[in-house]
Backbone as ProteinMPNN parsed JSONL, in Angstrom:
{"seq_chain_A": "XXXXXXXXXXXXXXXXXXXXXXXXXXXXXXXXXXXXXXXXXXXXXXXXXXXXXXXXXXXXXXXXXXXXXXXXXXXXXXXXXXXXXXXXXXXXXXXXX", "coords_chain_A": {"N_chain_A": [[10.469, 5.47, -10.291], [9.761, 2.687, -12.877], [8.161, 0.952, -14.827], [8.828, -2.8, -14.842], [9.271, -2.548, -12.334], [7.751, -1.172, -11.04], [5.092, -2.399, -11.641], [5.82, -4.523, -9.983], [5.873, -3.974, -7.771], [2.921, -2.829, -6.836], [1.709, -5.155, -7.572], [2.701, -6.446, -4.354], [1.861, -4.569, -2.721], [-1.2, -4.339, -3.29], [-1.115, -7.392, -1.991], [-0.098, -7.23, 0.539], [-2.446, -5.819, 1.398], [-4.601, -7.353, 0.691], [-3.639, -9.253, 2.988], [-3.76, -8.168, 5.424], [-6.377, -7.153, 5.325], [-7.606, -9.692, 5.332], [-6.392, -11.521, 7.214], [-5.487, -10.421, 9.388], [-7.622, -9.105, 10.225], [-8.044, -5.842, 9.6], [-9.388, -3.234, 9.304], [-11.137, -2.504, 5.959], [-11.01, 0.171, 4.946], [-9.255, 1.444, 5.987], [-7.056, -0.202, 5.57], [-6.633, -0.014, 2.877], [-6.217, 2.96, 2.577], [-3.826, 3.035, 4.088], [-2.011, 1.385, 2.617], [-2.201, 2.72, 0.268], [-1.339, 5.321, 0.848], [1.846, 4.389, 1.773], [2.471, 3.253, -0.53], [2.512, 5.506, -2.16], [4.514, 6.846, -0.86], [6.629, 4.792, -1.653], [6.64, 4.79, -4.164], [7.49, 7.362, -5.369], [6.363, 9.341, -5.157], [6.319, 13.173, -3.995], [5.944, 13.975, -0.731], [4.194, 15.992, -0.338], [2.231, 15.989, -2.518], [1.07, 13.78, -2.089], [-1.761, 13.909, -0.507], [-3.006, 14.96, -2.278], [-3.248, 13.579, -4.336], [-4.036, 10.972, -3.452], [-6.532, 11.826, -2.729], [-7.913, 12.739, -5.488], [-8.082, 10.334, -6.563], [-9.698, 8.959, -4.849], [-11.894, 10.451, -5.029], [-12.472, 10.374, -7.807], [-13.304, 7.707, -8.203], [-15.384, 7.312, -5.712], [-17.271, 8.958, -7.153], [-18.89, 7.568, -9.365], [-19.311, 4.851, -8.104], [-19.405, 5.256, -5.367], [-21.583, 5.782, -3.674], [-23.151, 3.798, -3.574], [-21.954, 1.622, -2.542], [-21.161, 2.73, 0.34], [-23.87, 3.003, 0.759], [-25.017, -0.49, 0.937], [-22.592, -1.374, 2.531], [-23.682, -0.265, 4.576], [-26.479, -0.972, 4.636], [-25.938, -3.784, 5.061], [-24.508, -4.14, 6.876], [-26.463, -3.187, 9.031], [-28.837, -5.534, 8.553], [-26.868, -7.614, 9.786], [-26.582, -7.173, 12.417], [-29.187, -6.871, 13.559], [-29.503, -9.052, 13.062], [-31.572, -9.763, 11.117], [-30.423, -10.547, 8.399], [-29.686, -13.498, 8.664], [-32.191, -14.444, 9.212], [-33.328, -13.882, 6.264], [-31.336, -15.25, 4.892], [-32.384, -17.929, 6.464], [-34.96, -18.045, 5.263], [-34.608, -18.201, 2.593], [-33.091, -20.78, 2.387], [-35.332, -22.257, 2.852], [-37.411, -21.833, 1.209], [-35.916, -22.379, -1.338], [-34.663, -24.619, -0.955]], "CA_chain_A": [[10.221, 4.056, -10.481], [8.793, 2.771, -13.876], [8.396, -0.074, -15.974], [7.835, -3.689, -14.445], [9.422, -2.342, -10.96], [6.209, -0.354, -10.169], [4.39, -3.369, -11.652], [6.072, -5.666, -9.318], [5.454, -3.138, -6.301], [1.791, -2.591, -7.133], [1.35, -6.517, -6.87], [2.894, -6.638, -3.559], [1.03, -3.895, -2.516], [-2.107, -5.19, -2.671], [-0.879, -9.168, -1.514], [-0.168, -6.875, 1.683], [-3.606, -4.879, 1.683], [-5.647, -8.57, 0.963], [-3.623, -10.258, 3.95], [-4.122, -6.853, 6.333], [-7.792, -7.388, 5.304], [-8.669, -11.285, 5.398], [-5.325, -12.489, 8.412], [-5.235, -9.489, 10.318], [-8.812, -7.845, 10.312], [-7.811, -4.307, 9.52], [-10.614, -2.031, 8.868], [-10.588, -2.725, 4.701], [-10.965, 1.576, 4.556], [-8.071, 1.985, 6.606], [-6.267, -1.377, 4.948], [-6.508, 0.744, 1.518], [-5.642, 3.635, 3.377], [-2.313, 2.92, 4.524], [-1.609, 0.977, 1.526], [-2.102, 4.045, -0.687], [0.33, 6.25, 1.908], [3.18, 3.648, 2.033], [2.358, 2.799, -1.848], [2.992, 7.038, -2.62], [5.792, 6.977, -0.787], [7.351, 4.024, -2.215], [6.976, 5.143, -5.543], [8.276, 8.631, -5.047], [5.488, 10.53, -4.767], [6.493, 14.171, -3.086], [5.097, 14.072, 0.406], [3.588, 16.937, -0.589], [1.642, 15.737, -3.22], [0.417, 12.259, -1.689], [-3.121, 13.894, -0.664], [-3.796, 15.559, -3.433], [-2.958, 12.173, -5.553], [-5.074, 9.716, -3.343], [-8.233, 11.859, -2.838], [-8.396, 12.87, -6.564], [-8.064, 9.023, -7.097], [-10.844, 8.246, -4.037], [-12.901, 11.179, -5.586], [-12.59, 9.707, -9.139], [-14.1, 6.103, -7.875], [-16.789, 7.838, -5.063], [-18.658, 10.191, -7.942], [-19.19, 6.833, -9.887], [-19.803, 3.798, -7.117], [-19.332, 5.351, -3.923], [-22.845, 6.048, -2.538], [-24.011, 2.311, -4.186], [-21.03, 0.855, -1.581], [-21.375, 3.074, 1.144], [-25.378, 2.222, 1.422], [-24.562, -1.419, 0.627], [-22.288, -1.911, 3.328], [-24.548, -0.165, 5.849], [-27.608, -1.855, 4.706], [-25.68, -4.771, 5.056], [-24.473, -4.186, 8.89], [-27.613, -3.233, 9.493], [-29.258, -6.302, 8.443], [-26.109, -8.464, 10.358], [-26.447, -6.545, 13.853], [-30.43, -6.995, 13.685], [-30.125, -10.886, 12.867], [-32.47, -10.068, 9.72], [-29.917, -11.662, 7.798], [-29.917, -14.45, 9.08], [-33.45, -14.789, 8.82], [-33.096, -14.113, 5.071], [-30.607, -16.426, 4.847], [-33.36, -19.334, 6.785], [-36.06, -17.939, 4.422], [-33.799, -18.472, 1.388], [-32.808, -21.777, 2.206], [-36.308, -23.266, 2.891], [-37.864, -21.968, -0.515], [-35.15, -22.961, -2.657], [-34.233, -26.333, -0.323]], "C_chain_A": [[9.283, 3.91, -11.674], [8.972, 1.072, -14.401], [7.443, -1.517, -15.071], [8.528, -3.664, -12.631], [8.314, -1.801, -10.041], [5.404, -1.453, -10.218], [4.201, -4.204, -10.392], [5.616, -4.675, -7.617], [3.829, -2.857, -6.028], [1.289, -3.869, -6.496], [1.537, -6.316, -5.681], [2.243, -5.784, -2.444], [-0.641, -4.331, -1.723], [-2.019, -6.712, -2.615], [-0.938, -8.353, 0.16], [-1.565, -6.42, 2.16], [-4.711, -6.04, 1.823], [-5.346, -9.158, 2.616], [-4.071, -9.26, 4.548], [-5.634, -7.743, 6.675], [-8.108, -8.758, 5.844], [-7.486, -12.149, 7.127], [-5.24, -11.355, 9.176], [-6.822, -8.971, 10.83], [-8.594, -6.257, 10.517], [-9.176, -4.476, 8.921], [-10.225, -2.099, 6.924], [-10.93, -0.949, 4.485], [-9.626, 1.807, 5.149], [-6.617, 1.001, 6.158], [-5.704, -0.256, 3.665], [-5.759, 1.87, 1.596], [-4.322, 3.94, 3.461], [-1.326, 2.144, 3.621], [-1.239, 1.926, 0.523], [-1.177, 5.169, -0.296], [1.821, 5.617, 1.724], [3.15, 3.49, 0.44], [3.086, 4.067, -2.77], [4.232, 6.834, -2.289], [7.172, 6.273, -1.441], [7.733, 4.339, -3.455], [7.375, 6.649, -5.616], [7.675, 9.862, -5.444], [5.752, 11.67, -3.938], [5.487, 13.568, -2.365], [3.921, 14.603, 0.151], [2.37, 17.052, -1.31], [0.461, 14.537, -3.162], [-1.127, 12.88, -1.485], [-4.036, 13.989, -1.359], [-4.241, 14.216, -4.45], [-3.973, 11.204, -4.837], [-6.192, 10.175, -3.267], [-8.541, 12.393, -4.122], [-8.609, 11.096, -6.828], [-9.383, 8.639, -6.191], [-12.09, 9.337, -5.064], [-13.567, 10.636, -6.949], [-13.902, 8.588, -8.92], [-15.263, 6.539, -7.208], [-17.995, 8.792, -5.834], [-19.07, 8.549, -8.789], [-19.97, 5.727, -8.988], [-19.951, 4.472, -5.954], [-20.438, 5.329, -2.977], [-23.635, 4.274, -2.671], [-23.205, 1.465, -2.709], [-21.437, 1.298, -0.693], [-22.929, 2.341, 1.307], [-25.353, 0.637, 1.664], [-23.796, -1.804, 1.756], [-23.174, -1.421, 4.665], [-25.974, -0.944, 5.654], [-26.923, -3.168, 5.262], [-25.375, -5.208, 6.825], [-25.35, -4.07, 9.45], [-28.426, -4.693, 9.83], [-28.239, -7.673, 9.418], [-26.299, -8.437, 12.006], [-28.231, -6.936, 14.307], [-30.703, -8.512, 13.621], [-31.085, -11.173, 11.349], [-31.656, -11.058, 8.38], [-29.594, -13.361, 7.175], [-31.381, -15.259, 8.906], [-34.031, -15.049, 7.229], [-32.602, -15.136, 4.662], [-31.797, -18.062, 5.049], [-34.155, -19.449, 5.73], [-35.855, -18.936, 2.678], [-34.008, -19.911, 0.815], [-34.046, -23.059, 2.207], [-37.566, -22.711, 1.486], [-36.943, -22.57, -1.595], [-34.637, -24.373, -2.21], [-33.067, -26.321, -0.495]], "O_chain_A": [[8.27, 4.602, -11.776], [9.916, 0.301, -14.232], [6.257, -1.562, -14.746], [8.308, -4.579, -11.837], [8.072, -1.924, -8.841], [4.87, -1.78, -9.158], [3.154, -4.542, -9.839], [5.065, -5.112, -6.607], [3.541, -2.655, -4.848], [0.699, -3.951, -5.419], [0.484, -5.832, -5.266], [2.1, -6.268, -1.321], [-1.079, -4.515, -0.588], [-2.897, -7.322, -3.225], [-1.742, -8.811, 0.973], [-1.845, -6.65, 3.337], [-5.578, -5.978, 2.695], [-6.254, -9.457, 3.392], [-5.264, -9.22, 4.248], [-5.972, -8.504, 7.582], [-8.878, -8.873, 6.798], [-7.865, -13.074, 7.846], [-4.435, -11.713, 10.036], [-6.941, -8.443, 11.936], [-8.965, -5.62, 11.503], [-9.794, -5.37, 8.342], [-9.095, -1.755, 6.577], [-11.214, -0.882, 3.289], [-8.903, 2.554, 4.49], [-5.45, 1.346, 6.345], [-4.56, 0.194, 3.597], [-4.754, 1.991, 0.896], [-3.77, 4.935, 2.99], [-0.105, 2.189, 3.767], [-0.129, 1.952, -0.01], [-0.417, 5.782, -1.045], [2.814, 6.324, 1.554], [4.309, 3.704, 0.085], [3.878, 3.911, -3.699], [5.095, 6.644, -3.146], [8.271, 6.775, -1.677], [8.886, 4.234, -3.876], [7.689, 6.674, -6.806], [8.119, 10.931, -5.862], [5.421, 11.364, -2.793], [4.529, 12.919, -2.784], [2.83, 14.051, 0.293], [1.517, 17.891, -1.022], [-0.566, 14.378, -3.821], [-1.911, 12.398, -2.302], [-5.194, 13.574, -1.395], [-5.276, 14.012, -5.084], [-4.764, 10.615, -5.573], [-7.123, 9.434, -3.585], [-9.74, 12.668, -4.109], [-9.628, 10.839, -7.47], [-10.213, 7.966, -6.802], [-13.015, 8.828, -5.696], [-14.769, 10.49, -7.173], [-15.058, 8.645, -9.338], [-16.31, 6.316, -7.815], [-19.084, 9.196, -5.427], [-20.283, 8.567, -8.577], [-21.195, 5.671, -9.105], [-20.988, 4.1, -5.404], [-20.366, 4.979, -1.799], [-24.481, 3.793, -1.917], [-23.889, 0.785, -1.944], [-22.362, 0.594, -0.289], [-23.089, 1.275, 1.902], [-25.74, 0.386, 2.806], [-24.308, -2.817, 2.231], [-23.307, -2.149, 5.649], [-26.482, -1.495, 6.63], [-27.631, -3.66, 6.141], [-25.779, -6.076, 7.598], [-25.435, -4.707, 10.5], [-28.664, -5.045, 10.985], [-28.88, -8.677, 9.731], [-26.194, -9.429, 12.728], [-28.42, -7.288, 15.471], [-31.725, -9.1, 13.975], [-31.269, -12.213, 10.718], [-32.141, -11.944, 7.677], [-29.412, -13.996, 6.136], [-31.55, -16.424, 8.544], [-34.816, -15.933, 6.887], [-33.272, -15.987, 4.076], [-31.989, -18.946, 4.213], [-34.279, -20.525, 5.146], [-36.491, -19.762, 2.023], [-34.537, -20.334, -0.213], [-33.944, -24.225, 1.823], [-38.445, -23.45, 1.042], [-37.345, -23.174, -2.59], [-34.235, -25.185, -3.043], [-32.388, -27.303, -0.195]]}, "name": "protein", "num_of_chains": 1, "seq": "XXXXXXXXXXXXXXXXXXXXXXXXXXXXXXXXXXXXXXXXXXXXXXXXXXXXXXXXXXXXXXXXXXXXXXXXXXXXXXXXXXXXXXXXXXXXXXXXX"}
């Protein structure tokens, strides 16, 4: 597959991986996930080859951002599960009005 057929599969791709995420509540690691499996296969990626191809591609992105996200979303659950958020949020809104 090449040209504007991969294009057009790429789009649709992620239109499936946003709804997953925002109308379904999939897990957005496991959204990406299974997007990137069905996405290999579609495009005619050997079986064989599919792991090698998405964790050089996750590896690529995790030596650059990955530890900034990872902390980032756990600070962030952290702060949601504790209510501190929220409190931020009050703080926020009554200094700036």
């Amino acid at each position: 597959m090449s040209g504007v057929a991969l294009i057009i599969t790429f789009i649709i791709a992620i239109a499936i991986m946003i709804i997953a995420i925002s109308k379904w509540n999939v897990n957005p690691f496991l959204a990406l996930m299974g997007i990137s499996l069905i996405l290999a296969i579609v495009v005619g990626i050997p079986l064989a080859d599919i792991p090698n191809t998405i964790g050089s591609g996750f590896s690529g992105i995790f030596s650059s951002i990955g530890i900034v996200i990872i902390l980032g979303a756990l600070i962030g659950t952290i702060l949601e599960k504790t209510g501190a958020a929220l409190k931020l949020a009050e703080m926020v809104v009554r200094l700036v009005g």
